[in-house]
Structure formats: structure tokens, C-alpha cells
N, CA and C atoms as a LAMMPS dump frame, in Angstrom:
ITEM: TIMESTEP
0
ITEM: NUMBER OF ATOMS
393
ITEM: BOX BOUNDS ff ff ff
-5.0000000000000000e+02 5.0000000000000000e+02
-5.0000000000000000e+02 5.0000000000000000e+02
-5.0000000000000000e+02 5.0000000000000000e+02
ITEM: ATOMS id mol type element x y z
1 1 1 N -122.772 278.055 -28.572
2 1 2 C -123.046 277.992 -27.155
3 1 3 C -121.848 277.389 -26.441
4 2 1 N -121.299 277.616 -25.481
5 2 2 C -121.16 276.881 -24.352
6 2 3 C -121.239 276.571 -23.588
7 3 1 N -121.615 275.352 -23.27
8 3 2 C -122.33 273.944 -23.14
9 3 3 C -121.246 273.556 -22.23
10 4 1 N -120.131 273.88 -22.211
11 4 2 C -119.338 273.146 -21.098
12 4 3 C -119.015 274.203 -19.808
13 5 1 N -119.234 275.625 -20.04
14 5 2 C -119.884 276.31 -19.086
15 5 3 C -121.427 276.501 -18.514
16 6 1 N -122.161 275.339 -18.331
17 6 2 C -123.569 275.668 -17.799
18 6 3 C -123.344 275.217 -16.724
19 7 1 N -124.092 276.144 -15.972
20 7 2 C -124.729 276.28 -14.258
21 7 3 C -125.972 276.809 -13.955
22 8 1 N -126.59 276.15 -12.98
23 8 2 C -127.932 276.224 -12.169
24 8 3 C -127.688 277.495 -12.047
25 9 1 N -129.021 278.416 -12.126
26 9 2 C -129.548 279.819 -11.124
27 9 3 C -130.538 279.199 -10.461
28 10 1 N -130.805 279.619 -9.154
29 10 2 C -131.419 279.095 -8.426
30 10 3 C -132.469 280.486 -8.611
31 11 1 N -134.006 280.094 -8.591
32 11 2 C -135.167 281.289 -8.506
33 11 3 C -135.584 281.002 -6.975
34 12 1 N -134.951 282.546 -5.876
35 12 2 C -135.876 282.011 -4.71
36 12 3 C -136.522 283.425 -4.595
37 13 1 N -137.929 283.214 -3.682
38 13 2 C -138.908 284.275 -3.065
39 13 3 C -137.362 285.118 -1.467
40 14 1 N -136.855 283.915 -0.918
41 14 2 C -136.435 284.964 0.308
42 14 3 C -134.903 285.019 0.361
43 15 1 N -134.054 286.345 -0.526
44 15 2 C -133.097 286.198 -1.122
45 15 3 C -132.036 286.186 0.271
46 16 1 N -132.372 286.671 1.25
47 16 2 C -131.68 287.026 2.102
48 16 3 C -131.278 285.995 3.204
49 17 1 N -132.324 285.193 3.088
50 17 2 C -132.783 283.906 4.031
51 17 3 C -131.552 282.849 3.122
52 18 1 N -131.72 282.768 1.739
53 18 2 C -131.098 281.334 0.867
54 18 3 C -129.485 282.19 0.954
55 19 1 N -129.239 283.431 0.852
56 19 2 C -127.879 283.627 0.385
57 19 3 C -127.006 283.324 2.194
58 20 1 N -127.932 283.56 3.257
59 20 2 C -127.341 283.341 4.336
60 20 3 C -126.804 281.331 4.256
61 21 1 N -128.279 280.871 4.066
62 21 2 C -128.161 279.619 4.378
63 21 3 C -126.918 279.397 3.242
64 22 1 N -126.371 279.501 1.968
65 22 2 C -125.768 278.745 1.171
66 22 3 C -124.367 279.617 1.298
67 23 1 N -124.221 280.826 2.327
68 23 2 C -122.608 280.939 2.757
69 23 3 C -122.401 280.933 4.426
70 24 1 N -123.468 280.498 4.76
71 24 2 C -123.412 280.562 6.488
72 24 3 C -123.079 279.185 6.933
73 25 1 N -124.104 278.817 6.346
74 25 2 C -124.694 276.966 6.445
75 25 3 C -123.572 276.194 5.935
76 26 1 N -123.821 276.042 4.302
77 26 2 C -123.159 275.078 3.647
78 26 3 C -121.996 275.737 3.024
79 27 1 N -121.416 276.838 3.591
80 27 2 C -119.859 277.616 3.38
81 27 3 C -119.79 277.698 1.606
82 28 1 N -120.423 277.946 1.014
83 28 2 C -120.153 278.516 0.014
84 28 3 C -119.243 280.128 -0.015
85 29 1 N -118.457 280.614 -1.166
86 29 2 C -117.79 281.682 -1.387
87 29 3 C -118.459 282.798 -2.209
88 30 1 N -118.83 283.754 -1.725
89 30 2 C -119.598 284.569 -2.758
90 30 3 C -118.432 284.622 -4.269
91 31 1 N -118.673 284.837 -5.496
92 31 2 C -118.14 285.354 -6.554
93 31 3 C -118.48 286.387 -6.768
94 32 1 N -119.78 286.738 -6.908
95 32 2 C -120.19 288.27 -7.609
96 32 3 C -121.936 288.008 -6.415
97 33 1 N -121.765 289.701 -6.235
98 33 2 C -122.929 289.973 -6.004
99 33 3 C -122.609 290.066 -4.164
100 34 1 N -124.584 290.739 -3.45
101 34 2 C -124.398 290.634 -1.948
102 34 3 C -125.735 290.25 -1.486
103 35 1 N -125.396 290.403 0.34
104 35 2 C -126.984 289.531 0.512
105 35 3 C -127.834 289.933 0.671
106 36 1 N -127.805 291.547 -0.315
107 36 2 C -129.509 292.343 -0.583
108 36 3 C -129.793 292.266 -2.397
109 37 1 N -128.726 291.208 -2.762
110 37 2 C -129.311 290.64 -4.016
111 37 3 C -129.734 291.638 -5.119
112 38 1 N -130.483 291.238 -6.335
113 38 2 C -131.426 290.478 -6.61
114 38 3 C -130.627 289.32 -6.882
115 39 1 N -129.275 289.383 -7.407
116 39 2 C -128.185 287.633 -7.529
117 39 3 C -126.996 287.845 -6.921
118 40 1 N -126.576 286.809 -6.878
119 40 2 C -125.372 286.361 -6.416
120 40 3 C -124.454 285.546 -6.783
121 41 1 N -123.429 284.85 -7.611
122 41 2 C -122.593 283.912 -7.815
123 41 3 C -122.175 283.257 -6.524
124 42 1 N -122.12 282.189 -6.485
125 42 2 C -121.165 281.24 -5.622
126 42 3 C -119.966 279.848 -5.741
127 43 1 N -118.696 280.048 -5.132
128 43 2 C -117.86 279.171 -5.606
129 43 3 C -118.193 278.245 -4.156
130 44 1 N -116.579 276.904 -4.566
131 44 2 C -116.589 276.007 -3.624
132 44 3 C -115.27 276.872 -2.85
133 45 1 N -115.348 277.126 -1.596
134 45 2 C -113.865 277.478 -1.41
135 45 3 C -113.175 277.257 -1.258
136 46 1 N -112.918 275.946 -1.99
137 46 2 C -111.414 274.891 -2.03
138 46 3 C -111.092 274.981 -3.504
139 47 1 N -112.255 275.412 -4.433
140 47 2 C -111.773 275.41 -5.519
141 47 3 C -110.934 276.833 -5.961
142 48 1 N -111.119 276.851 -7.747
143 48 2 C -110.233 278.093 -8.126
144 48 3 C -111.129 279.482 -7.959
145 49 1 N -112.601 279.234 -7.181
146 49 2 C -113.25 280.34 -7.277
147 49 3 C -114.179 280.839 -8.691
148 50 1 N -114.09 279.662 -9.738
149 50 2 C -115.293 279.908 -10.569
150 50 3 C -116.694 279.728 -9.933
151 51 1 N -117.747 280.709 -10.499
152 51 2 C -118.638 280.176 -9.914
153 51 3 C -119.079 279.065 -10.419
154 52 1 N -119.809 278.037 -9.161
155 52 2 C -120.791 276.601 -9.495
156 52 3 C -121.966 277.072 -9.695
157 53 1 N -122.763 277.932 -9.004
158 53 2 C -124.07 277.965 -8.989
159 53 3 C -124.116 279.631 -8.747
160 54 1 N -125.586 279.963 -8.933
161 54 2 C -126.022 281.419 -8.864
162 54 3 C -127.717 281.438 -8.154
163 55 1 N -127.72 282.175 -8.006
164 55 2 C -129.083 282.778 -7.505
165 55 3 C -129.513 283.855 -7.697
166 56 1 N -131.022 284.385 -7.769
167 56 2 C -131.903 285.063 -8.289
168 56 3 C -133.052 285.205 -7.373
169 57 1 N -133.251 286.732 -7.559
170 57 2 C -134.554 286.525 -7.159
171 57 3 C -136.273 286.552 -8.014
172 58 1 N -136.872 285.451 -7.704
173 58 2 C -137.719 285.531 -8.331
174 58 3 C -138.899 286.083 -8.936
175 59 1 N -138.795 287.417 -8.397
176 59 2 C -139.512 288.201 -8.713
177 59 3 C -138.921 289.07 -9.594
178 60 1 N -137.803 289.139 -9.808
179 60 2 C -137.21 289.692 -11.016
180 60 3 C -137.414 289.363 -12.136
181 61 1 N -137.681 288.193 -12.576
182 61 2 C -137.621 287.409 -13.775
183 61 3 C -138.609 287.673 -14.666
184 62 1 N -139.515 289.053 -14.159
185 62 2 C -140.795 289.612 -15.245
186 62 3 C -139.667 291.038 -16.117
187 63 1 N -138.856 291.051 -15.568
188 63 2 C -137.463 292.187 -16.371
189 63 3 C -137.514 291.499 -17.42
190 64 1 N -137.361 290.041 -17.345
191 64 2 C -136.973 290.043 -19.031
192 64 3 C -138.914 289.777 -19.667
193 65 1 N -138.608 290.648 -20.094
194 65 2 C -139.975 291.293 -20.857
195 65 3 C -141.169 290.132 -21.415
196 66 1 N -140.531 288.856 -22.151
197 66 2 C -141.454 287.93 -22.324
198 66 3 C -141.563 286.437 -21.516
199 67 1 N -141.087 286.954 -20.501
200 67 2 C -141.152 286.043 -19.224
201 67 3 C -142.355 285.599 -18.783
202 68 1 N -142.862 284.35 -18.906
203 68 2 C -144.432 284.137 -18.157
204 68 3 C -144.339 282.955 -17.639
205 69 1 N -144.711 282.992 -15.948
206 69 2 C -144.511 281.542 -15.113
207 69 3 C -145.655 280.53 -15.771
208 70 1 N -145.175 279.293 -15.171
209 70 2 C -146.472 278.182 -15.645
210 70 3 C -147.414 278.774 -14.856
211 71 1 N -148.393 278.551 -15.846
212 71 2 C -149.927 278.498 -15.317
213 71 3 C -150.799 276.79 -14.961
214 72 1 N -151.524 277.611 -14.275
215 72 2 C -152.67 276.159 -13.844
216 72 3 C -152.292 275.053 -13.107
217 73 1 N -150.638 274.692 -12.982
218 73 2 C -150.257 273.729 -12.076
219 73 3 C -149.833 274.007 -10.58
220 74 1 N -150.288 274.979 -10.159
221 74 2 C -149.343 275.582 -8.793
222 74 3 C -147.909 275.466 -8.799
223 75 1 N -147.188 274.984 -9.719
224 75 2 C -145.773 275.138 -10.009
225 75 3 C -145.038 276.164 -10.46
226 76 1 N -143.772 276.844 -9.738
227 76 2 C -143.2 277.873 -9.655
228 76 3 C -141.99 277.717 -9.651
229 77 1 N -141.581 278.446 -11.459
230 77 2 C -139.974 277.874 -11.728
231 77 3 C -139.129 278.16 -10.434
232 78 1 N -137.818 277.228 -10.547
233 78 2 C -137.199 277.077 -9.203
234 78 3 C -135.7 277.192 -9.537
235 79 1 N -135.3 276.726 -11.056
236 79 2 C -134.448 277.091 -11.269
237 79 3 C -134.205 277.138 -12.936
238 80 1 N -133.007 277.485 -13.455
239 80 2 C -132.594 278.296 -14.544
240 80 3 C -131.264 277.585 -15.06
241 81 1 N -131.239 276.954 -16.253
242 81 2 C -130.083 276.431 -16.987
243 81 3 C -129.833 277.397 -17.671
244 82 1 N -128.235 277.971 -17.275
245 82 2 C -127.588 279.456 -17.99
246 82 3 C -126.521 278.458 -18.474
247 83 1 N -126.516 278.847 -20.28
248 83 2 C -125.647 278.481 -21.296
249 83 3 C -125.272 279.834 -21.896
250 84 1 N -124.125 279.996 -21.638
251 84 2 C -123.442 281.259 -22.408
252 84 3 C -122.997 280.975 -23.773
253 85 1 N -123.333 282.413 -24.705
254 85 2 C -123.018 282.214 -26.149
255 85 3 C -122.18 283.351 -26.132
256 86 1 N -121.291 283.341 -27.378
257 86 2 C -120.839 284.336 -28.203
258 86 3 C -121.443 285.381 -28.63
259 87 1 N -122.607 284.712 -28.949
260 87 2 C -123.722 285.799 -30.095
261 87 3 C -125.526 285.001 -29.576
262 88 1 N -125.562 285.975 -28.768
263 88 2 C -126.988 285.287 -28.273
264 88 3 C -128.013 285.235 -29.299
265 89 1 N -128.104 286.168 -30.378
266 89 2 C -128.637 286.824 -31.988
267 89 3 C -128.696 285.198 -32.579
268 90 1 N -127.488 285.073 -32.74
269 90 2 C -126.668 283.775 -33.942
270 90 3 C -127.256 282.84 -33.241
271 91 1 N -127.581 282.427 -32.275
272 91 2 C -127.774 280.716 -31.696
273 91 3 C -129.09 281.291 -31.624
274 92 1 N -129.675 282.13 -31.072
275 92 2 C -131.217 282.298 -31.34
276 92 3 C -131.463 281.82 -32.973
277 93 1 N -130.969 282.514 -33.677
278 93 2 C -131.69 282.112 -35.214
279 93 3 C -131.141 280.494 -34.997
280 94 1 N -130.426 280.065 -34.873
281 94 2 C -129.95 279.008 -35.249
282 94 3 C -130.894 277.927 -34.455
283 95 1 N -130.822 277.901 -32.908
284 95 2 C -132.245 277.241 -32.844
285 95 3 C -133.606 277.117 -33.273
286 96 1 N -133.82 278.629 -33.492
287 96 2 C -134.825 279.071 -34.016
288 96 3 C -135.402 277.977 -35.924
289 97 1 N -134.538 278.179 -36.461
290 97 2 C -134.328 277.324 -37.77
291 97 3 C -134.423 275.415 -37.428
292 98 1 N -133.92 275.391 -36.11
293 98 2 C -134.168 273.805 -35.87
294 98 3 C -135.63 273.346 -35.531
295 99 1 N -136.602 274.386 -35.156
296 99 2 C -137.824 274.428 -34.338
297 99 3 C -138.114 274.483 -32.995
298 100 1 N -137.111 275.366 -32.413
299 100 2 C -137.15 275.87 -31.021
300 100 3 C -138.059 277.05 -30.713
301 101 1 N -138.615 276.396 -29.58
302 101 2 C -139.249 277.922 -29.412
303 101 3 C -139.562 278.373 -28.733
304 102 1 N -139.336 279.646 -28.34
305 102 2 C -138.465 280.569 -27.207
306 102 3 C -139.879 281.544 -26.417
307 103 1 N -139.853 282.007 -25.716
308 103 2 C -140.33 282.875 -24.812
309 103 3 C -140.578 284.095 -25.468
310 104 1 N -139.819 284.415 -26.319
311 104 2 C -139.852 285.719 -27.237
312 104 3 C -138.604 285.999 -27.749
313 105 1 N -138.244 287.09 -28.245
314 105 2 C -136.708 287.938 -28.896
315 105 3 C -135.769 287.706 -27.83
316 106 1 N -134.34 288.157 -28.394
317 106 2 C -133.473 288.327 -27.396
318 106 3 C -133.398 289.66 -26.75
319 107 1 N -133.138 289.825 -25.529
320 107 2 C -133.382 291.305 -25.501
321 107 3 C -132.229 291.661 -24.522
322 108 1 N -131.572 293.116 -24.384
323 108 2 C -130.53 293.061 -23.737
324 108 3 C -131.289 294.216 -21.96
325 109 1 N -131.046 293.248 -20.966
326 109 2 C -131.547 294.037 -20.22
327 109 3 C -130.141 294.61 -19.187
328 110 1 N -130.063 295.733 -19.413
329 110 2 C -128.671 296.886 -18.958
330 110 3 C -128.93 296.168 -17.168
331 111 1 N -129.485 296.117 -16.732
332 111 2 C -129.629 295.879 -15.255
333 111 3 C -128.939 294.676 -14.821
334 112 1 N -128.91 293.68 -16.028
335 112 2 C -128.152 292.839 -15.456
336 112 3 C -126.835 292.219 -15.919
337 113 1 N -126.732 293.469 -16.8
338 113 2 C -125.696 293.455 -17.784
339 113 3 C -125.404 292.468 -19.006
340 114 1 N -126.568 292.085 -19.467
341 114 2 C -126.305 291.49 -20.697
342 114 3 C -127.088 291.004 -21.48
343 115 1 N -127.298 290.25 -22.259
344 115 2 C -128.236 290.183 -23.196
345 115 3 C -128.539 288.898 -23.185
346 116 1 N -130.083 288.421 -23.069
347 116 2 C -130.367 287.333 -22.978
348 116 3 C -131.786 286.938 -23.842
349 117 1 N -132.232 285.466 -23.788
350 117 2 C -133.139 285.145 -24.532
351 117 3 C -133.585 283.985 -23.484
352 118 1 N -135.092 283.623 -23.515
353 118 2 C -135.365 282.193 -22.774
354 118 3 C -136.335 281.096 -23.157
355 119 1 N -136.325 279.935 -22.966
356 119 2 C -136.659 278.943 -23.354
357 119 3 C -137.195 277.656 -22.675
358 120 1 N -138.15 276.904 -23.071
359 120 2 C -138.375 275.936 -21.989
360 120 3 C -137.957 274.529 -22.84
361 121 1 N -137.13 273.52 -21.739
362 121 2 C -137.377 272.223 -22.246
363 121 3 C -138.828 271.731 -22.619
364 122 1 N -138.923 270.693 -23.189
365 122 2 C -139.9 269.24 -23.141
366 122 3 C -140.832 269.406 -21.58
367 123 1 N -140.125 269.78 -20.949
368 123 2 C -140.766 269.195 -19.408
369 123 3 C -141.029 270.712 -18.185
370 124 1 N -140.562 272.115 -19.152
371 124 2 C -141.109 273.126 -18.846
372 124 3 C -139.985 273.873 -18.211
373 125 1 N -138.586 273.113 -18.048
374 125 2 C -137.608 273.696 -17.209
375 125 3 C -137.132 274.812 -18.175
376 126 1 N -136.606 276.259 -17.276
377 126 2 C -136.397 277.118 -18.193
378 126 3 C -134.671 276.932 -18.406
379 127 1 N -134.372 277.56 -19.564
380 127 2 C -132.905 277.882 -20.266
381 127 3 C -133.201 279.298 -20.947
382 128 1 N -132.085 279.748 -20.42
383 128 2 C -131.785 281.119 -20.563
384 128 3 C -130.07 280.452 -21.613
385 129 1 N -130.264 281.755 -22.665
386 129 2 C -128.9 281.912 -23.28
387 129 3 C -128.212 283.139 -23.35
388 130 1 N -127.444 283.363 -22.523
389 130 2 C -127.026 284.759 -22.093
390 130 3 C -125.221 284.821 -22.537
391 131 1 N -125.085 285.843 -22.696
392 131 2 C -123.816 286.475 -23.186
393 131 3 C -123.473 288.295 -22.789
């Protein structure tokens, strides 16, 4: 994994409303993506233009196939710890062997170009491991 590339995805309902506010408002730089979504990358624009943060829309997040929001608490994931791997396969088994346990398989969904797997902390926050 790397662990020294992780960044927030932000999960919102009004993609058009948050991508205005976070390059209108608070001057963020788009990286990738526009403001009919479903994501977007965003830099600082003083920096070198990596992205800091990303966004999503939340109604997408049933694409990846074994995706299921919390139930019973009125709580509605909000955001997404993306750790990029080499081999999303290889660190799946490899957590997998420590007693992690995941949302389902890794699966590669073409729409968003890549192949991912997901996971919840201790406390329900999701992690995605994408490559």
C-alpha cells in the first residue's frame, strides 16, 4: 500500500452545489474531473497541483457491487480513505490473512477506471484500496 499517498473522498448527495462551493468559495483547483461529476480531484493552487482531496457522488457508491450503507443509525457515509496499492489482489489477501474484513472481492469497475476493494474501520469509516 501506499500509505503516504492517502486522501479524503468526500461522499456528497448535491455534486454540483459542493464542487461550486469548494472551487468558487474556498478556491480550490480542479485536477481531474467537472461540475456534472460523478468525481472530481482537487489541488491547493499554490501548490504543485497534486490532488489533496476528491469527491464523489454518493449515489454512485452501489457500482461497486458489495457496497452496503450503515443501517439502523440514520448515518450516511460522508467520506472515503483512498490508499493506493500496486496490486489491490496482493494486499487484499494479505489483509485478508491478518483478519480483515472487507465488504466483499476486489472488483475492477471500467467506469472509474480501476480496480478497487472496500473496508470499514473499528468505528465504521470506509477505506477503499484502489490501484
Amino acid at each position: 500500500m501506499k500509505l503516504e499517498q492517502i486522501r479524503p473522498r468526500l461522499l456528497v448527495d448535491d455534486f454540483q452545489k459542493c464542487f461550486d462551493f469548494y472551487t468558487e468559495k474556498l478556491g480550490y483547483a480542479v485536477t481531474w474531473g467537472t461540475r456534472n461529476g460523478p468525481y472530481a480531484s482537487f489541488s491547493n493552487r499554490s501548490d504543485d497541483g497534486n490532488p489533496v482531496f476528491a469527491m464523489f457522488l454518493r449515489a454512485n457508491m452501489p457500482e461497486y457491487a458489495h457496497y452496503e450503507a450503515p443501517e439502523g443509525s440514520g448515518h450516511k457515509d460522508s467520506v472515503v480513505l483512498c490508499i493506493p496499492c500496486e496490486d489491490v489482489d496482493i494486499e487484499f489477501e494479505r489483509l485478508k490473512a491478518l483478519g480483515v474484513e472487507f465488504m466483499g472481492e476486489p472488483v475492477t469497475i471500467e467506469k472509474w477506471y480501476m480496480r478497487c476493494v472496500y473496508l470499514r474501520d473499528p468505528e465504521g469509516n470506509i477505506i477503499e484500496l484502489s490501484g
